[in-house]
N, CA, C and O atoms as a Tripos MOL2 file, in Angstrom:
@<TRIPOS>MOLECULE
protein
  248   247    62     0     0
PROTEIN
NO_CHARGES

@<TRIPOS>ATOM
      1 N         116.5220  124.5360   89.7540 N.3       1 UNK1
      2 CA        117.2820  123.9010   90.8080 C.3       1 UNK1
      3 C         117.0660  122.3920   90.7380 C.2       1 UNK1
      4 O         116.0530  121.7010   90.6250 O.2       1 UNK1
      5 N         118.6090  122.0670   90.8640 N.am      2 UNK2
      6 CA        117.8450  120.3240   90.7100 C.3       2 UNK2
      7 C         118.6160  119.5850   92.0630 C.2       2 UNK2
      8 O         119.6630  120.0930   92.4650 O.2       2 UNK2
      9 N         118.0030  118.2510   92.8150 N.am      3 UNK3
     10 CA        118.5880  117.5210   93.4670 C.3       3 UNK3
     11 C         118.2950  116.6700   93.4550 C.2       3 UNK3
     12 O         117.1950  116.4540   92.9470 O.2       3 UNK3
     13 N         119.0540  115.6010   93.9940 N.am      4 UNK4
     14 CA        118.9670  113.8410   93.1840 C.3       4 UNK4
     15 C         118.2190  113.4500   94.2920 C.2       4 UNK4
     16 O         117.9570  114.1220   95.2900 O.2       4 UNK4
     17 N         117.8160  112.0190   93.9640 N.am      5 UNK5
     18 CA        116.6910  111.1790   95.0840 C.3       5 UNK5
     19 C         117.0010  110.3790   94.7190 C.2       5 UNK5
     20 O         117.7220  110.3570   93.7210 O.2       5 UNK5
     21 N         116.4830  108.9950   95.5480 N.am      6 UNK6
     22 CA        116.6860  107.6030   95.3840 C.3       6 UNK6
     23 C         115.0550  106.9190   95.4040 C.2       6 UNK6
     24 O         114.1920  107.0540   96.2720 O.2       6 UNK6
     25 N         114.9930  105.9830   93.8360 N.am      7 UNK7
     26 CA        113.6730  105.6520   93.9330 C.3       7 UNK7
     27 C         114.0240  103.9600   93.2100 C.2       7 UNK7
     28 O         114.7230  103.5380   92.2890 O.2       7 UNK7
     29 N         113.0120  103.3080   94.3240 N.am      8 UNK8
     30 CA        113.5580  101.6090   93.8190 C.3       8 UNK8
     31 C         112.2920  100.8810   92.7890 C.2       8 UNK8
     32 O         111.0780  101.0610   92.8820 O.2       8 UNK8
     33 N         112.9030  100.1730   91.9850 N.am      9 UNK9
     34 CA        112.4340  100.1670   90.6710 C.3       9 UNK9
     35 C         111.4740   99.4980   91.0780 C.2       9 UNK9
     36 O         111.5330   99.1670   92.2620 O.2       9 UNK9
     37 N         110.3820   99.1020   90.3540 N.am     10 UNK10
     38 CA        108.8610   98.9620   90.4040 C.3      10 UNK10
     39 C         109.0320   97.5500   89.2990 C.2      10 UNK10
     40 O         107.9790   97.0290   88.9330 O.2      10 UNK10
     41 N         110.3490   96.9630   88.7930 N.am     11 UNK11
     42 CA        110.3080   95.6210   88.3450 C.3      11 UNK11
     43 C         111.6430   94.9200   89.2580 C.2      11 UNK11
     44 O         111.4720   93.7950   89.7280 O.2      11 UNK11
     45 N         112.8330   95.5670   89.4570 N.am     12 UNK12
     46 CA        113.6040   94.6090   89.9200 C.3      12 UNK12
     47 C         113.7370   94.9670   91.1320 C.2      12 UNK12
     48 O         114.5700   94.2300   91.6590 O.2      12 UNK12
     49 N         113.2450   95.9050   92.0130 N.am     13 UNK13
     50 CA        113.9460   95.8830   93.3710 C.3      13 UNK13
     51 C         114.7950   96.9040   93.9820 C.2      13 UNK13
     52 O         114.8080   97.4470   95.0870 O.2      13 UNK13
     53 N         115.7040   97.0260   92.6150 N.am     14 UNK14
     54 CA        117.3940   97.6870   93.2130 C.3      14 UNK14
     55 C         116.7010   99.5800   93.3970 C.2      14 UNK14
     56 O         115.6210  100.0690   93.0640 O.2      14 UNK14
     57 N         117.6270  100.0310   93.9000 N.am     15 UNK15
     58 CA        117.8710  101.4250   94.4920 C.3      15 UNK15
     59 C         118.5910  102.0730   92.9880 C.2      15 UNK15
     60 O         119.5810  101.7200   92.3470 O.2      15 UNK15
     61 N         117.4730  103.2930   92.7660 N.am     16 UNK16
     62 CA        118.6940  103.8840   91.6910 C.3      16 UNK16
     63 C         118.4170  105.6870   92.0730 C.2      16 UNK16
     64 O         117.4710  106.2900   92.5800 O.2      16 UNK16
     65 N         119.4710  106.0210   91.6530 N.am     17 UNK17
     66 CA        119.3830  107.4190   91.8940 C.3      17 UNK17
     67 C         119.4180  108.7360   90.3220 C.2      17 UNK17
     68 O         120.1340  108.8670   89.3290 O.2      17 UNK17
     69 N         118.0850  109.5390   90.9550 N.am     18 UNK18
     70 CA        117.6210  110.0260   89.6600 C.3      18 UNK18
     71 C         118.1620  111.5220   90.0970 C.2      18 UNK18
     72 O         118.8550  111.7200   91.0950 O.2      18 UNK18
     73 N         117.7390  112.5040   89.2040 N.am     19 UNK19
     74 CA        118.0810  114.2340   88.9460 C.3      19 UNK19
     75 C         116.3780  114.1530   89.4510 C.2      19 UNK19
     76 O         115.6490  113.2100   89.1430 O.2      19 UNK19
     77 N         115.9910  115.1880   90.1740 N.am     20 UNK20
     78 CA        114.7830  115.8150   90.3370 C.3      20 UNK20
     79 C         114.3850  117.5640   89.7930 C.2      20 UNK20
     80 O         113.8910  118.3570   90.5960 O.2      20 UNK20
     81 N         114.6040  117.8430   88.7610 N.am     21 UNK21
     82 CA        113.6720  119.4070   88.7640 C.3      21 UNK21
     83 C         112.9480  120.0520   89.4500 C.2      21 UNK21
     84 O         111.8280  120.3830   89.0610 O.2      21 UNK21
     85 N         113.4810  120.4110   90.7570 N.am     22 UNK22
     86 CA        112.3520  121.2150   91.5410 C.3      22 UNK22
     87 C         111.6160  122.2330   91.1180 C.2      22 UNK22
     88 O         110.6400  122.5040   91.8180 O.2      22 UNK22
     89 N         111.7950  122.8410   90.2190 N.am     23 UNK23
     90 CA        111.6830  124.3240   89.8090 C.3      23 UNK23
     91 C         110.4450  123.8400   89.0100 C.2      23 UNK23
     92 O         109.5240  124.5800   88.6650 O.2      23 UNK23
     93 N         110.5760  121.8290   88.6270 N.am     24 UNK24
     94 CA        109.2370  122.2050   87.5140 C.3      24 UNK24
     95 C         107.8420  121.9330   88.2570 C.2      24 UNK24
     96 O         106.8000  121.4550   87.8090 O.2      24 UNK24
     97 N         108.1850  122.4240   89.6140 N.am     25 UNK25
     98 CA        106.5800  122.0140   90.4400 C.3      25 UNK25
     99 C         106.6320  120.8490   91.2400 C.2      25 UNK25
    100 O         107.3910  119.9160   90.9780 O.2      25 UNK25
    101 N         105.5780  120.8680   92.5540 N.am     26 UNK26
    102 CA        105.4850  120.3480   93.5910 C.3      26 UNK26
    103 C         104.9830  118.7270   93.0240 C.2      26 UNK26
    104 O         105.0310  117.7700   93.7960 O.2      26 UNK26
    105 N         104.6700  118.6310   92.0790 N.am     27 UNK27
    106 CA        104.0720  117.1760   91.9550 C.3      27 UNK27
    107 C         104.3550  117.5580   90.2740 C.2      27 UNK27
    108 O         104.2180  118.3740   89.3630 O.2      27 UNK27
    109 N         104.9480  116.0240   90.7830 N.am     28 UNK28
    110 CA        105.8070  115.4780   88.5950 C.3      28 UNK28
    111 C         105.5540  114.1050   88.2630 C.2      28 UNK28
    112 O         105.8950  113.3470   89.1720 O.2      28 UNK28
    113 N         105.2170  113.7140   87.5650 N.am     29 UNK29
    114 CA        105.3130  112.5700   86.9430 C.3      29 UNK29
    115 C         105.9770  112.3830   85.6110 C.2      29 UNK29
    116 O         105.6720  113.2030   84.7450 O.2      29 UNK29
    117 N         107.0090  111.2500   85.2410 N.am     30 UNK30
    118 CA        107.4380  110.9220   84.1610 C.3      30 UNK30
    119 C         108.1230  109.5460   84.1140 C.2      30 UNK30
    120 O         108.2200  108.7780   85.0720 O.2      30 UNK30
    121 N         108.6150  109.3260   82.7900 N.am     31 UNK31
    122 CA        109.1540  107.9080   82.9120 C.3      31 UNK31
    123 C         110.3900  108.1070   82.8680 C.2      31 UNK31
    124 O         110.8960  109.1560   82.4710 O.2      31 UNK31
    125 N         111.3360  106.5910   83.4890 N.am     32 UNK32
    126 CA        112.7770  106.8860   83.3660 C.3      32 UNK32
    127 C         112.7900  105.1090   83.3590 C.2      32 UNK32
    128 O         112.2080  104.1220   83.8100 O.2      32 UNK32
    129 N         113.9490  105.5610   82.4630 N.am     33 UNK33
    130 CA        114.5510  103.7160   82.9180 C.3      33 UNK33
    131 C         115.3140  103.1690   84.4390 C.2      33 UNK33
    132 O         115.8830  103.9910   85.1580 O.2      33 UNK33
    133 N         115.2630  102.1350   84.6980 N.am     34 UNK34
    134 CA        116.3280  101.5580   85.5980 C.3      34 UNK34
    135 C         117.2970  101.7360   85.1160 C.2      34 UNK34
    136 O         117.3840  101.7650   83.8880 O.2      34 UNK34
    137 N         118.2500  101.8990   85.8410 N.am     35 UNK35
    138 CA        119.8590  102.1860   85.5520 C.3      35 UNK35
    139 C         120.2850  100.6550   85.7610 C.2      35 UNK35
    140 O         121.4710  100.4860   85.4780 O.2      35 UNK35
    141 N         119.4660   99.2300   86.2830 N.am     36 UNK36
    142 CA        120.0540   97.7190   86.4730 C.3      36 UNK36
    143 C         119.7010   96.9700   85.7890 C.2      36 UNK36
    144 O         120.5720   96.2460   85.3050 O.2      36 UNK36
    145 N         118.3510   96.7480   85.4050 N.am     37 UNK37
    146 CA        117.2550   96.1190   84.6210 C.3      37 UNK37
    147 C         117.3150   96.6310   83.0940 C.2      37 UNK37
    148 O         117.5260   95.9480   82.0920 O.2      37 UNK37
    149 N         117.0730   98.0100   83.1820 N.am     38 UNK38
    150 CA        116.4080   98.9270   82.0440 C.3      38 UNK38
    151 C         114.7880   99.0060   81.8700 C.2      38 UNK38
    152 O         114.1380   99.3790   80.8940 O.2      38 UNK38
    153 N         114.4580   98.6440   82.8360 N.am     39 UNK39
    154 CA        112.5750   98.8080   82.3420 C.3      39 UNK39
    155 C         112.0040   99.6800   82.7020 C.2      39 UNK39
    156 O         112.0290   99.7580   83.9300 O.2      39 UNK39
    157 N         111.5150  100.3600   82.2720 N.am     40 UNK40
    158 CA        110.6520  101.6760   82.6250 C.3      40 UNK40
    159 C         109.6500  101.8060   83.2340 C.2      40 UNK40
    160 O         108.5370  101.3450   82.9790 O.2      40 UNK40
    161 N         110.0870  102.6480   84.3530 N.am     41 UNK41
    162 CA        108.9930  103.4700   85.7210 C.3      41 UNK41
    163 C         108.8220  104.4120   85.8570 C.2      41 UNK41
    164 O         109.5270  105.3830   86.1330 O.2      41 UNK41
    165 N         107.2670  104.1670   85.5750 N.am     42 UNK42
    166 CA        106.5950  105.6570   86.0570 C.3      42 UNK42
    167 C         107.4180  106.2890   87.5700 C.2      42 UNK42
    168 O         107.5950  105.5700   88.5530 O.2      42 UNK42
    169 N         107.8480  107.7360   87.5020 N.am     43 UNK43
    170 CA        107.9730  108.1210   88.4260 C.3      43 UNK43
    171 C         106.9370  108.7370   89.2250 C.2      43 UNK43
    172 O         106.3710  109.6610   88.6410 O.2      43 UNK43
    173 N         106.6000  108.5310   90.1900 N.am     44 UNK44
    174 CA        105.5220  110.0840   90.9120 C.3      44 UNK44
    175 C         106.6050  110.5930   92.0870 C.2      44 UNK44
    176 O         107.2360  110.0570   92.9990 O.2      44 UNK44
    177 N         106.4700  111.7750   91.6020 N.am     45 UNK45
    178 CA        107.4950  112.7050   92.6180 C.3      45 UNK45
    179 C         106.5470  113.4820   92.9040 C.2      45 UNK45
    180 O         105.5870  113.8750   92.2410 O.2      45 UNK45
    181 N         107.1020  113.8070   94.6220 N.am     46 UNK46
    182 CA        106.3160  115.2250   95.4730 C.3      46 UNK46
    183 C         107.0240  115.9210   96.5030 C.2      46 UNK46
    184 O         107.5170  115.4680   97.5370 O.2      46 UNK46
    185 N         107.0060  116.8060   96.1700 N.am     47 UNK47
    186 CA        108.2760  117.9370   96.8170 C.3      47 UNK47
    187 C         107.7570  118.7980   97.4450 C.2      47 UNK47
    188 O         106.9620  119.5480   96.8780 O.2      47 UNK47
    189 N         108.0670  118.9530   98.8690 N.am     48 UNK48
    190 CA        107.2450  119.2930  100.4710 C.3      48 UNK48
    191 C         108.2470  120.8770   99.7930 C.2      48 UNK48
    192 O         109.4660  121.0110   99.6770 O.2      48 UNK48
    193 N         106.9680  121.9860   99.4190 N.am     49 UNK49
    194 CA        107.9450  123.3130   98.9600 C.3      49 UNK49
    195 C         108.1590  124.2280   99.8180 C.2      49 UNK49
    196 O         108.3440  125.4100   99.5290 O.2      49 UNK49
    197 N         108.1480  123.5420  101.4600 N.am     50 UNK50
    198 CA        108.8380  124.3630  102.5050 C.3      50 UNK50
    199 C         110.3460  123.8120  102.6490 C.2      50 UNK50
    200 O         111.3110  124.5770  102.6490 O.2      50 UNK50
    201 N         110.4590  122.4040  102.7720 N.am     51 UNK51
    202 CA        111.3540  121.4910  103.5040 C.3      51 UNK51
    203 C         111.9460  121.2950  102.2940 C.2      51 UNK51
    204 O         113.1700  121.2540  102.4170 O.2      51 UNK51
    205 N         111.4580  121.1170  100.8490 N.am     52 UNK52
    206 CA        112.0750  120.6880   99.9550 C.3      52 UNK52
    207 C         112.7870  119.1370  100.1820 C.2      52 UNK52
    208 O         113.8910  118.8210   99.7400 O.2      52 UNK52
    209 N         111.9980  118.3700  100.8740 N.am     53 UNK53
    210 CA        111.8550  117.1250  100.9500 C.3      53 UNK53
    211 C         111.4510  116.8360   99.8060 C.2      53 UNK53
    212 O         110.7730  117.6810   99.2210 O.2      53 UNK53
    213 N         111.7450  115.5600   99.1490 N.am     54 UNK54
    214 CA        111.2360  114.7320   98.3810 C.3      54 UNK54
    215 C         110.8210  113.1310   98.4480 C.2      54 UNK54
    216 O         111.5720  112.2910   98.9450 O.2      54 UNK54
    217 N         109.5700  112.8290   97.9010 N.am     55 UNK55
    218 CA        108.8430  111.5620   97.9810 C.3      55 UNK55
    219 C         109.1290  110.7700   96.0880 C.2      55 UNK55
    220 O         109.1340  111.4150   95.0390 O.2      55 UNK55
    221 N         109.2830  109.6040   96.2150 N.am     56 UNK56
    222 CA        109.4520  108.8790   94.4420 C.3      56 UNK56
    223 C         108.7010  107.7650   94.9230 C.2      56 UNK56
    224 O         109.0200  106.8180   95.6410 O.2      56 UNK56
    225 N         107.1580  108.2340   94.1220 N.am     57 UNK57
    226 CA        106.7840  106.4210   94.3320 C.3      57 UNK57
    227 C         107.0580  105.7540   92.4950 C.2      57 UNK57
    228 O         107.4550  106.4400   91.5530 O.2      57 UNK57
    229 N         106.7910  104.6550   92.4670 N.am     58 UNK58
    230 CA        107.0610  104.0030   91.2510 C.3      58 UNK58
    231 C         106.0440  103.2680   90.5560 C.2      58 UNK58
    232 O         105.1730  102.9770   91.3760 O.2      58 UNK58
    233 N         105.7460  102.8130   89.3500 N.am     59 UNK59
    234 CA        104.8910  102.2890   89.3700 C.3      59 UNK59
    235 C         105.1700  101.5630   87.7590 C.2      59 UNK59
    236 O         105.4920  102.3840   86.9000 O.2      59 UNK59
    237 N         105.0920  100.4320   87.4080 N.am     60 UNK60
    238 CA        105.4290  100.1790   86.3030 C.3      60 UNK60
    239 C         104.4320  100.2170   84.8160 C.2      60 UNK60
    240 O         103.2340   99.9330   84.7990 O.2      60 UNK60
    241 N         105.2760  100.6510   83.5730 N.am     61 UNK61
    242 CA        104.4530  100.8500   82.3630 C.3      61 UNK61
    243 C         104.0100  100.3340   81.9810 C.2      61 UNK61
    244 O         104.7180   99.3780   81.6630 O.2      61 UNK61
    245 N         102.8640  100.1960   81.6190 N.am     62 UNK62
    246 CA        101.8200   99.2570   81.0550 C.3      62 UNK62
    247 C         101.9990   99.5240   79.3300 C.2      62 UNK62
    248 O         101.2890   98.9100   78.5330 O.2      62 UNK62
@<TRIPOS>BOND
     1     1     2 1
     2     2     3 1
     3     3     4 2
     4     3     5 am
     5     5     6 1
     6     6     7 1
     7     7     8 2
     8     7     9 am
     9     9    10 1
    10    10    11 1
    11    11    12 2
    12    11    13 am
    13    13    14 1
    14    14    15 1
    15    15    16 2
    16    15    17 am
    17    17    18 1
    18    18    19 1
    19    19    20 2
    20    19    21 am
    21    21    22 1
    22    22    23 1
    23    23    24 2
    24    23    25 am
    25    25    26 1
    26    26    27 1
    27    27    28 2
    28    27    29 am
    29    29    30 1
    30    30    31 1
    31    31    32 2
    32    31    33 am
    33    33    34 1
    34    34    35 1
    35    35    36 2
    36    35    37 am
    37    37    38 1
    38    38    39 1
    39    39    40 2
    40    39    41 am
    41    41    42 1
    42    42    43 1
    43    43    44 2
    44    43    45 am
    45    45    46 1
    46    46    47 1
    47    47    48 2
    48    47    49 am
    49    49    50 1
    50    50    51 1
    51    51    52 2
    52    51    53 am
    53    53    54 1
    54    54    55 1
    55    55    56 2
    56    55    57 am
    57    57    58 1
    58    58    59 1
    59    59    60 2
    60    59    61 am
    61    61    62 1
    62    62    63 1
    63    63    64 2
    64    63    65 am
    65    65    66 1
    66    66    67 1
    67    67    68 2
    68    67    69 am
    69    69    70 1
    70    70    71 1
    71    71    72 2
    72    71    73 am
    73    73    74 1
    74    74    75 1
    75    75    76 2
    76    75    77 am
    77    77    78 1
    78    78    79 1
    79    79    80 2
    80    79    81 am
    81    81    82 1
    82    82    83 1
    83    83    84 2
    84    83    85 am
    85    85    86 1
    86    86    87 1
    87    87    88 2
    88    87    89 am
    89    89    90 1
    90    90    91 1
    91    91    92 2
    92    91    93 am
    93    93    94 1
    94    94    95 1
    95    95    96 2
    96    95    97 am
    97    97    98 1
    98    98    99 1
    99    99   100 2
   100    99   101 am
   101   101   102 1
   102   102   103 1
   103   103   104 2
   104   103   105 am
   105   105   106 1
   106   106   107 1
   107   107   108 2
   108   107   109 am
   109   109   110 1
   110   110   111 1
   111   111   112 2
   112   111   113 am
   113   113   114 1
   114   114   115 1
   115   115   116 2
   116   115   117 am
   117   117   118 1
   118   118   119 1
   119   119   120 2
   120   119   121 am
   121   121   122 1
   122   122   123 1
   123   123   124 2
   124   123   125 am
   125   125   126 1
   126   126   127 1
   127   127   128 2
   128   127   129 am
   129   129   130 1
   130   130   131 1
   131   131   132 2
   132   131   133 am
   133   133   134 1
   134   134   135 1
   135   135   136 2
   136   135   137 am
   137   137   138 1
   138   138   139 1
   139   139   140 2
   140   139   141 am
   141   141   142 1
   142   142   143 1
   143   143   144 2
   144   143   145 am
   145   145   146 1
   146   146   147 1
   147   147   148 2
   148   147   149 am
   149   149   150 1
   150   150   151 1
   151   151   152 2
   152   151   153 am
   153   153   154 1
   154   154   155 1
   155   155   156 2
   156   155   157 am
   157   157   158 1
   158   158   159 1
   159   159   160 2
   160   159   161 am
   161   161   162 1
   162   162   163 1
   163   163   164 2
   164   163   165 am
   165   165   166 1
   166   166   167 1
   167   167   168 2
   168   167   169 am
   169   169   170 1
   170   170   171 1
   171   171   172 2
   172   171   173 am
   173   173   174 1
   174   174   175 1
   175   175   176 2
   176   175   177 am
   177   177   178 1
   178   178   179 1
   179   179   180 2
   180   179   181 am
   181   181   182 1
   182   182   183 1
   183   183   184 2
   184   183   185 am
   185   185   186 1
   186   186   187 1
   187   187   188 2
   188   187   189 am
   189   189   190 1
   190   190   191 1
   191   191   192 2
   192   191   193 am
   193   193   194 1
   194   194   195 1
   195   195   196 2
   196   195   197 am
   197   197   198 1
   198   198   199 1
   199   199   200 2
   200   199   201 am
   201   201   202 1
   202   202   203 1
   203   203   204 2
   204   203   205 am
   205   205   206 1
   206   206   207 1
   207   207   208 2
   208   207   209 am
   209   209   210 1
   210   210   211 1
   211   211   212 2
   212   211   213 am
   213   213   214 1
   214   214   215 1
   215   215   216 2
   216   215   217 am
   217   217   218 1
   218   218   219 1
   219   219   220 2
   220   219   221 am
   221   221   222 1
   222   222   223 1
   223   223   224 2
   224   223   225 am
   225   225   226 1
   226   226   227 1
   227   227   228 2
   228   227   229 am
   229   229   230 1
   230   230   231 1
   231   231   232 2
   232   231   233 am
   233   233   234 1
   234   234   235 1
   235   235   236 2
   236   235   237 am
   237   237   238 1
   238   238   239 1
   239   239   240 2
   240   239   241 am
   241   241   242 1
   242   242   243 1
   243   243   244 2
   244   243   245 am
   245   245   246 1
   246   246   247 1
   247   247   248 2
@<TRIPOS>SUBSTRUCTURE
     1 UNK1         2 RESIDUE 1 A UNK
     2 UNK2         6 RESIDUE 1 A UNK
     3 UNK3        10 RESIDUE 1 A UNK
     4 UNK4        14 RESIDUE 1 A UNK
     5 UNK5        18 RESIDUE 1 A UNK
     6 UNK6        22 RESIDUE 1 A UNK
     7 UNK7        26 RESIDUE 1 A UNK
     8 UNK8        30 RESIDUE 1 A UNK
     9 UNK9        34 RESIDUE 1 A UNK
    10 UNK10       38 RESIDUE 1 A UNK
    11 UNK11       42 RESIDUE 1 A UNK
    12 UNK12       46 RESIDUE 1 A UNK
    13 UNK13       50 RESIDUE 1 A UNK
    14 UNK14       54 RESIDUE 1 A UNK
    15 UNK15       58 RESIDUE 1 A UNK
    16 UNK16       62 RESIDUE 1 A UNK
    17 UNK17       66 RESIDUE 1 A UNK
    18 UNK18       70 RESIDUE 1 A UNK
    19 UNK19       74 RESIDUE 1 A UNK
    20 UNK20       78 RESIDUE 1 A UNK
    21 UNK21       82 RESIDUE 1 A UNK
    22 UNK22       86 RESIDUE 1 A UNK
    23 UNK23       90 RESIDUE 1 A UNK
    24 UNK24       94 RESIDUE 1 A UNK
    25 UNK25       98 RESIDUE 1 A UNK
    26 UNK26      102 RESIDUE 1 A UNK
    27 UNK27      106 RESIDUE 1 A UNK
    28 UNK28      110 RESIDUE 1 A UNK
    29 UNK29      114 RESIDUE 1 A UNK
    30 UNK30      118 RESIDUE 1 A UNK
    31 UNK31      122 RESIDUE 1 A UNK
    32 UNK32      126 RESIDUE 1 A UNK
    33 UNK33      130 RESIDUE 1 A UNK
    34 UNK34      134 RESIDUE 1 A UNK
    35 UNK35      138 RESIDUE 1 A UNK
    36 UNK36      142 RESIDUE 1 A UNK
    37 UNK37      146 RESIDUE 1 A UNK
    38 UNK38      150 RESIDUE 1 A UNK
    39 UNK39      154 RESIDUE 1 A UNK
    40 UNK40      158 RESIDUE 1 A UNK
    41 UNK41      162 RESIDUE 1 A UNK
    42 UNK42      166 RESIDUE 1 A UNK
    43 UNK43      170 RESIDUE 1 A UNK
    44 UNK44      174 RESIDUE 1 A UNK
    45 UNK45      178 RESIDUE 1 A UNK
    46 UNK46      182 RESIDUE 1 A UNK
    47 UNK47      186 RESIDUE 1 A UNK
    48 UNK48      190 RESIDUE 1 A UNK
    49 UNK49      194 RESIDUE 1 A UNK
    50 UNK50      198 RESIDUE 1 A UNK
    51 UNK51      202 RESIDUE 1 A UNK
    52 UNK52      206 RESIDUE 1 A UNK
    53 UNK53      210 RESIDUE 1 A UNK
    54 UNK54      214 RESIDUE 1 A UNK
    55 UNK55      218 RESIDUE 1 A UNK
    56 UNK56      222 RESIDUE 1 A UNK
    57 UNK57      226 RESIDUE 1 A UNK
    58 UNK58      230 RESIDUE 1 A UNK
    59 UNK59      234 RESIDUE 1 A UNK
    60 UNK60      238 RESIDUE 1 A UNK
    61 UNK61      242 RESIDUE 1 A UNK
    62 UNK62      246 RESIDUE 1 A UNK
């Protein structure tokens, strides 16, 4: 099952909207580019597996 989220980039600022994999577990991490910039952020995702809420913090690649 997948549903999108909005997570703001960890170099420029802007709002971008990603695909989330719920199915692959309550806590994910991976990288994705900005869809404005292009620089790559760590994602940390966490998915409340009652509410199926979702959290995107960011954090940039070293």
């Amino acid at each position: 099952m997948e549903n999108t989220a909005e997570y703001i980039c960890a170099y420029c600022g802007e709002a971008n909207v990603t695909f989330i994999d719920i199915s692959a577990g309550s806590q994910q991490s991976y990288v994705e580019d900005c869809q404005v910039c292009c620089q790559p952020n760590i994602l940390y995702v966490r998915i409340d597996e009652e509410t199926l809420d979702l959290e995107i913090d960011t954090d940039v690649e070293s």
